[in-house]
TORMARLUM-258391 format. One record per atom (N, C-alpha, C, O): residue number from 1; residue in three letters; atom name; y, x, z. Coordinates in pm, 1 decimal. Layout:
BEGIN
{resi=NUM&resn=ALA&name=CA&Y=Y&X=X&Z=Z}
...
END
This chain:
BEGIN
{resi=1&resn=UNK&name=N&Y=2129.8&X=-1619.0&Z=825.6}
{resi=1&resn=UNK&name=CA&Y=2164.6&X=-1701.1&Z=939.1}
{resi=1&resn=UNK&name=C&Y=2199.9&X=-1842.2&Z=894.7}
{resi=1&resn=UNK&name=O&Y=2152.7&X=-1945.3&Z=942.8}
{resi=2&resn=UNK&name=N&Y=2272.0&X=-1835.1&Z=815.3}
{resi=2&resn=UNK&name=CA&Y=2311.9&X=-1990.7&Z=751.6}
{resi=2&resn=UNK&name=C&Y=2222.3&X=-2034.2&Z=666.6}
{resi=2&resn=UNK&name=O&Y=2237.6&X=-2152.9&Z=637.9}
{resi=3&resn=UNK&name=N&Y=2139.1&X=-1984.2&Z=618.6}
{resi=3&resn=UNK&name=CA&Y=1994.6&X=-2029.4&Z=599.3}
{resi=3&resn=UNK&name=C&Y=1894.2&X=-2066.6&Z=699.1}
{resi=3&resn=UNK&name=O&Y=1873.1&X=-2187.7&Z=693.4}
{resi=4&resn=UNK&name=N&Y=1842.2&X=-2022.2&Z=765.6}
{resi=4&resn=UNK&name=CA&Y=1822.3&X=-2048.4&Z=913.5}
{resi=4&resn=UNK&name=C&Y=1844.8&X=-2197.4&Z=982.3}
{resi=4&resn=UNK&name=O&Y=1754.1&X=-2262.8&Z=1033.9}
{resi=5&resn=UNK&name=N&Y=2002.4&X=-2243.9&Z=971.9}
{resi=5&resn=UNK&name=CA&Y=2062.1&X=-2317.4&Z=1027.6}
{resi=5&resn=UNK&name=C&Y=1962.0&X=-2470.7&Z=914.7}
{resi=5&resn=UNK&name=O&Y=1871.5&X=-2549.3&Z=942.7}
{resi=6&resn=UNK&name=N&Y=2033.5&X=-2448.2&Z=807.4}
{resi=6&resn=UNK&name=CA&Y=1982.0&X=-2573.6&Z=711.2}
{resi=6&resn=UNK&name=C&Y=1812.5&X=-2590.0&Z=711.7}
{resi=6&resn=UNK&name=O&Y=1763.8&X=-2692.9&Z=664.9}
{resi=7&resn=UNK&name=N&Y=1725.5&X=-2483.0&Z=767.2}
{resi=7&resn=UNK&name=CA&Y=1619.3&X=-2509.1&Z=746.8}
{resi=7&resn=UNK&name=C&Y=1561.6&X=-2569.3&Z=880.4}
{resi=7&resn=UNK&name=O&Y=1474.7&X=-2656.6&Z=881.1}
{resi=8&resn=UNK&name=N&Y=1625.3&X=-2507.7&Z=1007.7}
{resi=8&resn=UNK&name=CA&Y=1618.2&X=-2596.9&Z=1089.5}
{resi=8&resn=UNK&name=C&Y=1641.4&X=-2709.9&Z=1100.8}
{resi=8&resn=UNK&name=O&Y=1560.9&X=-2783.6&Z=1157.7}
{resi=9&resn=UNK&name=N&Y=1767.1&X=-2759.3&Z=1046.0}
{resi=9&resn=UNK&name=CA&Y=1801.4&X=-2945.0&Z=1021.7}
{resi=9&resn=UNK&name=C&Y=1700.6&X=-2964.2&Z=916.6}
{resi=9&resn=UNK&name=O&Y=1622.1&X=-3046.8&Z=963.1}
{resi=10&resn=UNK&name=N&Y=1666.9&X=-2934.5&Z=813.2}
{resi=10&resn=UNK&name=CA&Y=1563.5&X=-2962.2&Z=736.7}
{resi=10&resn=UNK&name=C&Y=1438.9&X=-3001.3&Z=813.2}
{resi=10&resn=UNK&name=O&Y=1415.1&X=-3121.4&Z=825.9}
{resi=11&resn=UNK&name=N&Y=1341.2&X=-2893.9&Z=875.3}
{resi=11&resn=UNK&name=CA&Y=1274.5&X=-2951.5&Z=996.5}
{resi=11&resn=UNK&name=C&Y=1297.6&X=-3049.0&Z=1091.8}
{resi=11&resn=UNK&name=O&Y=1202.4&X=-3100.0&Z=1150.9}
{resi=12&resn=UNK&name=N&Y=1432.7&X=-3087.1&Z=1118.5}
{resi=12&resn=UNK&name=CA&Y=1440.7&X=-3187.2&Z=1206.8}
{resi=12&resn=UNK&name=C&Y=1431.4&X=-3336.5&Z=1184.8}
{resi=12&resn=UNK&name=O&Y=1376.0&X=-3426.3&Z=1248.1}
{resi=13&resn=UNK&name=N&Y=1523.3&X=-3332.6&Z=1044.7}
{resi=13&resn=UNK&name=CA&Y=1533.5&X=-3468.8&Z=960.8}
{resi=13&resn=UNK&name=C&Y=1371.0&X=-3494.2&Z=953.9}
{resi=13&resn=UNK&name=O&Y=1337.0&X=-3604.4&Z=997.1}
{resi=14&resn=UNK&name=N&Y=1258.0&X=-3402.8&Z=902.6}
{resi=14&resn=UNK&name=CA&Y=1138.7&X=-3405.9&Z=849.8}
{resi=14&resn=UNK&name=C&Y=1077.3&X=-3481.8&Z=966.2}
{resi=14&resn=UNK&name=O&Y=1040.7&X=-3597.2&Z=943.8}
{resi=15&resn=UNK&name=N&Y=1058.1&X=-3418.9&Z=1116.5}
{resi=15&resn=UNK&name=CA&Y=999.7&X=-3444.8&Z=1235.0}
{resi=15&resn=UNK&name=C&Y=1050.0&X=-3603.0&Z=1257.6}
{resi=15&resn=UNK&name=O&Y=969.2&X=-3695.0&Z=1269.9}
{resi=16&resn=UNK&name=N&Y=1145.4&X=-3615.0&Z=1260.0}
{resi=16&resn=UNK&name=CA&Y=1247.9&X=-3788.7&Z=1278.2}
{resi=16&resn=UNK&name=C&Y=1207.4&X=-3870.0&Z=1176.2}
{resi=16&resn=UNK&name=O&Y=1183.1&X=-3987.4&Z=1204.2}
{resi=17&resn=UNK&name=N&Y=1191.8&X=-3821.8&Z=1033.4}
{resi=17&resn=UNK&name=CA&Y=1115.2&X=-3905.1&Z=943.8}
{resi=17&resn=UNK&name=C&Y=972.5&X=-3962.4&Z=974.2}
{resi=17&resn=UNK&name=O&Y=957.0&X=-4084.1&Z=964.7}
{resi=18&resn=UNK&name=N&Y=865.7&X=-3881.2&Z=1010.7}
{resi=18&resn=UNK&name=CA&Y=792.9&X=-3873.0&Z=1052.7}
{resi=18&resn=UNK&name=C&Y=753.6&X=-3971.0&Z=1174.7}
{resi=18&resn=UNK&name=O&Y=662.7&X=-4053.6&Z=1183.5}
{resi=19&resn=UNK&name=N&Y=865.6&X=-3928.0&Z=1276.1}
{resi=19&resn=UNK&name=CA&Y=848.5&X=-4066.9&Z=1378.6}
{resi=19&resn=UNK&name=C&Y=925.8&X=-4202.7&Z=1331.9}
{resi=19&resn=UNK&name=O&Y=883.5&X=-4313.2&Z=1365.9}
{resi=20&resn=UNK&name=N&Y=1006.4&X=-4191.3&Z=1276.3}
{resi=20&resn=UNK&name=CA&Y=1011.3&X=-4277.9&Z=1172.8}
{resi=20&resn=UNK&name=C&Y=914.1&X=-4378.0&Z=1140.4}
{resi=20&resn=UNK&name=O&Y=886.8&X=-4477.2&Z=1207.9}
{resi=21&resn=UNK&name=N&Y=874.9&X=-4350.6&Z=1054.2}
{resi=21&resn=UNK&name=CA&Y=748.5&X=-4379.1&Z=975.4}
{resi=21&resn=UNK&name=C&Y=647.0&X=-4449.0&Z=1056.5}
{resi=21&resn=UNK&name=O&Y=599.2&X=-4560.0&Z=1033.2}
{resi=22&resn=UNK&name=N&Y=613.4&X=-4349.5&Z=1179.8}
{resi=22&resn=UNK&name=CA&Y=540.4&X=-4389.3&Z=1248.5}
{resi=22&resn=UNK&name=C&Y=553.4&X=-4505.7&Z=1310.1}
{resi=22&resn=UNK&name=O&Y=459.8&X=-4584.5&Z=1323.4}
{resi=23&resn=UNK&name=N&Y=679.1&X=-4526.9&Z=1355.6}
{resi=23&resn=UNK&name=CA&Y=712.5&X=-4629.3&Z=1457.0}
{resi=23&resn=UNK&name=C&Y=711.2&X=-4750.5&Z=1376.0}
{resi=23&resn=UNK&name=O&Y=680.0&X=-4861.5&Z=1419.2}
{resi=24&resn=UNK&name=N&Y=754.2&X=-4718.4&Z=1231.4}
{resi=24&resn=UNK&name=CA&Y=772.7&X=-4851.9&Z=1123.7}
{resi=24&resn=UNK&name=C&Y=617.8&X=-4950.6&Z=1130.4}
{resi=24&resn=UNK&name=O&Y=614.4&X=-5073.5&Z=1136.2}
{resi=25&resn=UNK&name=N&Y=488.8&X=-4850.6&Z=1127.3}
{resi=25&resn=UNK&name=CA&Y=383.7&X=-4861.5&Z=1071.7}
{resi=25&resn=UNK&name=C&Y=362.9&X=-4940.1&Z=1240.3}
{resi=25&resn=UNK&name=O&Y=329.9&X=-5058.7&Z=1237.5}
{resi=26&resn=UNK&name=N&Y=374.0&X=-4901.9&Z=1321.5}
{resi=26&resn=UNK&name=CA&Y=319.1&X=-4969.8&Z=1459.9}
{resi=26&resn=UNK&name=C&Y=388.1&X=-5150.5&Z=1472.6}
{resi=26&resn=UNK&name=O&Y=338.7&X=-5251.8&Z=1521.8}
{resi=27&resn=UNK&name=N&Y=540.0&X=-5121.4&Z=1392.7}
{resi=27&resn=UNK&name=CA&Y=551.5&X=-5242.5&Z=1430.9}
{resi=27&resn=UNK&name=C&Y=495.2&X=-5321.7&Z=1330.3}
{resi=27&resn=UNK&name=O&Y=467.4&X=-5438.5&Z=1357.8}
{resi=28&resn=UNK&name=N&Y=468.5&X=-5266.6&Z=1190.6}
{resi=28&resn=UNK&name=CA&Y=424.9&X=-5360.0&Z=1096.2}
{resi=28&resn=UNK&name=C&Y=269.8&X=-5425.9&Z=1150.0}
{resi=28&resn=UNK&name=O&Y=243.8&X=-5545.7&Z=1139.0}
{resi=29&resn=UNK&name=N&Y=142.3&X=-5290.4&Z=1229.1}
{resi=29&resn=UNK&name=CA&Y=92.9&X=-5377.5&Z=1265.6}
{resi=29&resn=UNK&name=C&Y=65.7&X=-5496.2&Z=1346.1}
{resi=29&resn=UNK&name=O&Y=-12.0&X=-5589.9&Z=1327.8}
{resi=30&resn=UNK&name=N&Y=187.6&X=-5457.4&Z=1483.8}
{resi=30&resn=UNK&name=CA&Y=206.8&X=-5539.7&Z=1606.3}
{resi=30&resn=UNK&name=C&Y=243.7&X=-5706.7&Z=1526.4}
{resi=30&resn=UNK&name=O&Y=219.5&X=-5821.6&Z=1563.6}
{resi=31&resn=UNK&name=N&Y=302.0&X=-5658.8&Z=1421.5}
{resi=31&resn=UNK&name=CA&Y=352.9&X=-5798.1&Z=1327.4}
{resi=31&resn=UNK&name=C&Y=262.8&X=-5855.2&Z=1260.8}
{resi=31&resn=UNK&name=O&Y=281.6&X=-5968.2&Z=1215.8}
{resi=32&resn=UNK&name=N&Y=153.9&X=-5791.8&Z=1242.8}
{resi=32&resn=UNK&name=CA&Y=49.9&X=-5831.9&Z=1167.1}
{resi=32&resn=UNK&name=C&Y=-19.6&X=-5946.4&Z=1238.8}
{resi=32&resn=UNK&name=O&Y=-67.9&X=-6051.5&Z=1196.7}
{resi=33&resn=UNK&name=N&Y=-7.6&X=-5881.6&Z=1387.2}
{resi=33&resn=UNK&name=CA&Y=-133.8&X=-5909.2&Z=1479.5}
{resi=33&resn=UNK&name=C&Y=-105.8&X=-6024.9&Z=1601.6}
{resi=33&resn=UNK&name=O&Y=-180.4&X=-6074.1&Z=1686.3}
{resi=34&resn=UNK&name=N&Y=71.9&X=-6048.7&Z=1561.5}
{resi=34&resn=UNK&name=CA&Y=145.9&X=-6177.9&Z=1624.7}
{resi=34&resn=UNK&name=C&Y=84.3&X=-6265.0&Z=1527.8}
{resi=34&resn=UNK&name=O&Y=24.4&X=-6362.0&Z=1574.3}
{resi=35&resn=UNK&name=N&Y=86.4&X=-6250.6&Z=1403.4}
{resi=35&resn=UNK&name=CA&Y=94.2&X=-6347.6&Z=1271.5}
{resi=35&resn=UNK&name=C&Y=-0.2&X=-6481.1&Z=1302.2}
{resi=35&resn=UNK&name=O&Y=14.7&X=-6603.3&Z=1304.8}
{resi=36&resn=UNK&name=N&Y=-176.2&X=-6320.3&Z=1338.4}
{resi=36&resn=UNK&name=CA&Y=-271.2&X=-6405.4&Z=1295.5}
{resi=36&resn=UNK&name=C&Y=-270.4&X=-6455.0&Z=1457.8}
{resi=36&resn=UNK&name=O&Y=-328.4&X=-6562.8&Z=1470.5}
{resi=37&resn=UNK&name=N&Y=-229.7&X=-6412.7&Z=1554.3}
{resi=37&resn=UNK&name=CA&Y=-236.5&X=-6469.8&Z=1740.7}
{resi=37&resn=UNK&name=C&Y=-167.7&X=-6642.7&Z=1699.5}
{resi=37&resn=UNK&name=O&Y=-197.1&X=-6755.1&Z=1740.3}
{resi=38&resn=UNK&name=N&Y=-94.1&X=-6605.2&Z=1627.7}
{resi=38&resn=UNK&name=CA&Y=-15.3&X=-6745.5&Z=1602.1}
{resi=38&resn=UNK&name=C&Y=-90.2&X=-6832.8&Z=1568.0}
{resi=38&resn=UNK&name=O&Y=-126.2&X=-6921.8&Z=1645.1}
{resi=39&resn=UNK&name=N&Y=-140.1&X=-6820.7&Z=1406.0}
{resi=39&resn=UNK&name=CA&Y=-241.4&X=-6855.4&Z=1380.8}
{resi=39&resn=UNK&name=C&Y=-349.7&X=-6926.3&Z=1468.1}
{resi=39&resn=UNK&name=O&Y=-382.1&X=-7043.7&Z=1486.0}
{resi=40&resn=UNK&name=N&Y=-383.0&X=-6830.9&Z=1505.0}
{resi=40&resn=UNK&name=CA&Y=-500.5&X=-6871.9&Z=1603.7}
{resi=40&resn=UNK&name=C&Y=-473.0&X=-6982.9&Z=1715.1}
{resi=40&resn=UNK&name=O&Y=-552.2&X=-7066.6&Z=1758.4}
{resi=41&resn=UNK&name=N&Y=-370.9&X=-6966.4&Z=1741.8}
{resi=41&resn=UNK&name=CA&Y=-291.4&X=-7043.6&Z=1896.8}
{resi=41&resn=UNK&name=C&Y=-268.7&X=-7206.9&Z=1796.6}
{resi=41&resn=UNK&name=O&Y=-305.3&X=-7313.4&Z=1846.4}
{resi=42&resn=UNK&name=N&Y=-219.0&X=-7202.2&Z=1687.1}
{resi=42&resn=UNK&name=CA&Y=-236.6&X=-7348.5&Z=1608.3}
{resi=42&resn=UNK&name=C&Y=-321.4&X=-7369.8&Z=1560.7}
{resi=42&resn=UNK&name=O&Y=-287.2&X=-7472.5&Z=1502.1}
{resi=43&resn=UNK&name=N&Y=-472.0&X=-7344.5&Z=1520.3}
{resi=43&resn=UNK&name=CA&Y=-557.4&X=-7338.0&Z=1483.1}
{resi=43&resn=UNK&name=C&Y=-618.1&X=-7442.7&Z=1586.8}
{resi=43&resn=UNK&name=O&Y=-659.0&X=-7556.6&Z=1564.2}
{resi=44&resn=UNK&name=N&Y=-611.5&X=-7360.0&Z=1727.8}
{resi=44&resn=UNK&name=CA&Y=-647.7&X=-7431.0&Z=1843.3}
{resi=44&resn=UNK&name=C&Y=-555.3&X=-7543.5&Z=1937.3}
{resi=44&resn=UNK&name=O&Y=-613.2&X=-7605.1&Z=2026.7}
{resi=45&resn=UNK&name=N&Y=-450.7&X=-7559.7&Z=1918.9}
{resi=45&resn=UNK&name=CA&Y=-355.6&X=-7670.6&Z=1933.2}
{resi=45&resn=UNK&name=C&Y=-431.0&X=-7781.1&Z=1888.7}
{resi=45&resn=UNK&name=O&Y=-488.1&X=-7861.1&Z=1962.7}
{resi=46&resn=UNK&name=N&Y=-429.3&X=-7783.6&Z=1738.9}
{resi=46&resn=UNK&name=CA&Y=-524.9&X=-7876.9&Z=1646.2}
{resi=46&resn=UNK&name=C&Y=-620.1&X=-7922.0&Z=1701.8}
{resi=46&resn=UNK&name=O&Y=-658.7&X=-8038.7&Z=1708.1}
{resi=47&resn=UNK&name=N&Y=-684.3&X=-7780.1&Z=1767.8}
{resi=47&resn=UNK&name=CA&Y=-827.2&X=-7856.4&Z=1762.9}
{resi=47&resn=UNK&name=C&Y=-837.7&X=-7941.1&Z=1910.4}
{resi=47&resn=UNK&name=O&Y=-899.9&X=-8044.3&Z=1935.2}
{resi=48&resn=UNK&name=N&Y=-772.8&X=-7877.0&Z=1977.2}
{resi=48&resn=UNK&name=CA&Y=-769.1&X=-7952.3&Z=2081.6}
{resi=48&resn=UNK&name=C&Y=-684.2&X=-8066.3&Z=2115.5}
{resi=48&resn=UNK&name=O&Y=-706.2&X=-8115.9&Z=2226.0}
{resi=49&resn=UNK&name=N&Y=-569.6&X=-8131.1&Z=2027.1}
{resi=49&resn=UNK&name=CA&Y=-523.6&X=-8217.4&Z=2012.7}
{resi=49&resn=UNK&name=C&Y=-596.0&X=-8374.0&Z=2027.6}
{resi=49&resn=UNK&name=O&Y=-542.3&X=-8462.5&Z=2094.2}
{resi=50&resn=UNK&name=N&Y=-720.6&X=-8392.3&Z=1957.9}
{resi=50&resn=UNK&name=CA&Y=-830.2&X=-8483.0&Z=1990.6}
{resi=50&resn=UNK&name=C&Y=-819.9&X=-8534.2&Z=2143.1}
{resi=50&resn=UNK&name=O&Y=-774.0&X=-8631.7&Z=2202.5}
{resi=51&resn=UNK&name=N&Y=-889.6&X=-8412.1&Z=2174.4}
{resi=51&resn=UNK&name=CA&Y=-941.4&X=-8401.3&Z=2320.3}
{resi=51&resn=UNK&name=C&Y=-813.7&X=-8477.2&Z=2434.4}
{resi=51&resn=UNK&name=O&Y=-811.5&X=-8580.9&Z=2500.6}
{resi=52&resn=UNK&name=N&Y=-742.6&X=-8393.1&Z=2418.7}
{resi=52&resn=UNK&name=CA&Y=-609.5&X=-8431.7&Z=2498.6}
{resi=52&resn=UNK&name=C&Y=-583.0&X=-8567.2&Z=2476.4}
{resi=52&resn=UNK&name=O&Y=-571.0&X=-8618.2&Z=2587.8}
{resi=53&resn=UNK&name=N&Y=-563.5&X=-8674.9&Z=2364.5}
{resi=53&resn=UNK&name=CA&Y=-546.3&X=-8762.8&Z=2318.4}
{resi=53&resn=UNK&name=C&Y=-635.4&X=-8852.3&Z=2406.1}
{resi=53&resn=UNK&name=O&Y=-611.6&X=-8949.2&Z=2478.3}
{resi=54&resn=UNK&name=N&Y=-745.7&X=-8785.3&Z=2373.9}
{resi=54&resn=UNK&name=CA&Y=-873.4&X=-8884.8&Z=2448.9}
{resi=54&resn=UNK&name=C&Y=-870.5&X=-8917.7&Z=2602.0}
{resi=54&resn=UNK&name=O&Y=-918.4&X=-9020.5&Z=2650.0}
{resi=55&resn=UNK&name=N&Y=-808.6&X=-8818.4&Z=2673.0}
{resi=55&resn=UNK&name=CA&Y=-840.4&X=-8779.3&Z=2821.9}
{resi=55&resn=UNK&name=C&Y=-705.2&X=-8873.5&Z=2887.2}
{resi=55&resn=UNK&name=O&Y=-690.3&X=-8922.7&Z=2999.1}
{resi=56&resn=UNK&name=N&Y=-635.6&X=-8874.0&Z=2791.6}
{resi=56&resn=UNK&name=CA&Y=-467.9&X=-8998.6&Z=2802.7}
{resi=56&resn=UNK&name=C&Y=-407.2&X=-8914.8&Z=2897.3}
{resi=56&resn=UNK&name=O&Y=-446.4&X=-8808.1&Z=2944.4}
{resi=57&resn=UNK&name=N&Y=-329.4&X=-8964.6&Z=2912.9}
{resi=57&resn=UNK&name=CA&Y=-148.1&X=-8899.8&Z=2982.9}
{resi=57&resn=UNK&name=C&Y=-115.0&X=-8790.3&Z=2950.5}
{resi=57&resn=UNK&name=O&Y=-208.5&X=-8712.0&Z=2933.8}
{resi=58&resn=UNK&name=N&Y=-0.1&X=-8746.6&Z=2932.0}
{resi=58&resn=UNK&name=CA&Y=85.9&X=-8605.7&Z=2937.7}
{resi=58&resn=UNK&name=C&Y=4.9&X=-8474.5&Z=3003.5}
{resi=58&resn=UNK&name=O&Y=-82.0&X=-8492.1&Z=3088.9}
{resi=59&resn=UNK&name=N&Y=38.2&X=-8354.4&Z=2960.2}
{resi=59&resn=UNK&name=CA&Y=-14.9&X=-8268.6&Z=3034.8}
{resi=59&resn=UNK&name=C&Y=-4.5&X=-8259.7&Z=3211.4}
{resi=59&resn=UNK&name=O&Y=-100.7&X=-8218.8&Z=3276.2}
{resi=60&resn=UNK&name=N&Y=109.8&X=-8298.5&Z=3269.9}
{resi=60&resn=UNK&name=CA&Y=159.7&X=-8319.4&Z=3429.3}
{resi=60&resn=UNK&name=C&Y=48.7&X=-8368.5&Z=3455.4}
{resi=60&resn=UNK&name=O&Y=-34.3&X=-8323.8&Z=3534.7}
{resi=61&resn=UNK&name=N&Y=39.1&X=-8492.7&Z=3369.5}
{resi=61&resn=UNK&name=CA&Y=-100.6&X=-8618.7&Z=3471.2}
{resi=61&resn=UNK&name=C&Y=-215.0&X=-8524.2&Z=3475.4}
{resi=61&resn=UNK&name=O&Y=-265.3&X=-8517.6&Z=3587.6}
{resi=62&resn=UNK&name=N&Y=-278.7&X=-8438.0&Z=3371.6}
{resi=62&resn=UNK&name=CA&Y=-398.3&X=-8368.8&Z=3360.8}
{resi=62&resn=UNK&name=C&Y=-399.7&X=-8234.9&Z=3418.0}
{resi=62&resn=UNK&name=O&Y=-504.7&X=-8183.7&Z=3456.7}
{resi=63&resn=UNK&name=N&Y=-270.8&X=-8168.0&Z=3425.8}
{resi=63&resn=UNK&name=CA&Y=-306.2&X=-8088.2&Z=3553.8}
{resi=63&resn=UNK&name=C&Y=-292.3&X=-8149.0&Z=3675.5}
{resi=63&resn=UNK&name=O&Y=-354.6&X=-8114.8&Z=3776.0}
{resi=64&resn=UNK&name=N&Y=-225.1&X=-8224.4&Z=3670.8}
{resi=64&resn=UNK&name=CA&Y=-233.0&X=-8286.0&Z=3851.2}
{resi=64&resn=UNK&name=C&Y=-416.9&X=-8345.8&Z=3849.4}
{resi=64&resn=UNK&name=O&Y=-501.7&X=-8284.8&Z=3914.4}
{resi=65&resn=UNK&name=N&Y=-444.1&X=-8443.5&Z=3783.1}
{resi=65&resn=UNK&name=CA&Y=-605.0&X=-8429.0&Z=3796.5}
{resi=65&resn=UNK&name=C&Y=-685.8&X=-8370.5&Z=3804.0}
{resi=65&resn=UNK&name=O&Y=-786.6&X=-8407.8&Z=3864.1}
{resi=66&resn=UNK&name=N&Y=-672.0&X=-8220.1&Z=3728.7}
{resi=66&resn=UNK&name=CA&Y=-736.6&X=-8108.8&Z=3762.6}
{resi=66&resn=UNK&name=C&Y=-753.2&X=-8068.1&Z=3896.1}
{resi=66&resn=UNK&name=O&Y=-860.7&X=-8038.5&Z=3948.2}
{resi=67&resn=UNK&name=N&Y=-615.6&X=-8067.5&Z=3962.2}
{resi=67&resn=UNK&name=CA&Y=-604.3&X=-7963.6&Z=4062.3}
{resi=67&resn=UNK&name=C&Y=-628.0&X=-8042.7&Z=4173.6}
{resi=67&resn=UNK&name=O&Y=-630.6&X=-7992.3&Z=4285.9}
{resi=68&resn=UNK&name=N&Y=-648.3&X=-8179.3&Z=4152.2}
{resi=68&resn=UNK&name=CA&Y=-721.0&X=-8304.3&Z=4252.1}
{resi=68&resn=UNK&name=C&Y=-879.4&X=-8275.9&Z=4264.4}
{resi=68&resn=UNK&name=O&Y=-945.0&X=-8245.8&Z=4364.1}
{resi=69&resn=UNK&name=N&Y=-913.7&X=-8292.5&Z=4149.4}
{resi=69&resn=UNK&name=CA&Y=-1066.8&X=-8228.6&Z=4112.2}
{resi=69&resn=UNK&name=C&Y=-1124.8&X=-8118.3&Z=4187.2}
{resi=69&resn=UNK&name=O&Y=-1232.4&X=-8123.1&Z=4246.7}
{resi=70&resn=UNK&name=N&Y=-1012.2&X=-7975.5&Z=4177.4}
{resi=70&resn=UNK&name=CA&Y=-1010.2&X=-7840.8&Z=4259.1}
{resi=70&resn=UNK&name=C&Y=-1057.4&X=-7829.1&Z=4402.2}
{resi=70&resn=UNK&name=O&Y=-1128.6&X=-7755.8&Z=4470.9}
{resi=71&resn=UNK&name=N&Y=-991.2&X=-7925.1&Z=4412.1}
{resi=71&resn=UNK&name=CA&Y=-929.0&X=-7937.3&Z=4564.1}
{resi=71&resn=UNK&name=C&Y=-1037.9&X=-8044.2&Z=4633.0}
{resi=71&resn=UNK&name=O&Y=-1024.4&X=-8079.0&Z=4750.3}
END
């Protein structure tokens, strides 16, 4: 019986390790996959920095022109 008992917590610690583990590995990739989104999101800042420059005023003025355009 008291064998029993420790092998059940034995199984349990094991199962919790397990999700453990698991959950570690999901966030390492979710972290992976902010890294390179980041990446990517300044990659394209950059590139579109030009553009914006060129078109003049603040973003306000260029969506308000847009949505003049829209409309």
């Amino acid at each position: 019986m008291f064998l029993s008992r420790w092998d059940a917590l034995d199984e349990g610690l094991k199962a919790e390790q397990k999700k453990q583990d698991a959950a570690s590995q999901q966030w390492s990739q979710f972290s992976e996959l902010l890294q390179q989104t980041l990446t990517w999101l300044d990659a394209m800042e950059r590139l579109l920095q030009p553009e914006h420059q060129a078109l003049g005023g603040n973003t306000h003025e260029i969506r308000a022109r847009l949505l003049k355009n829209k409309v």
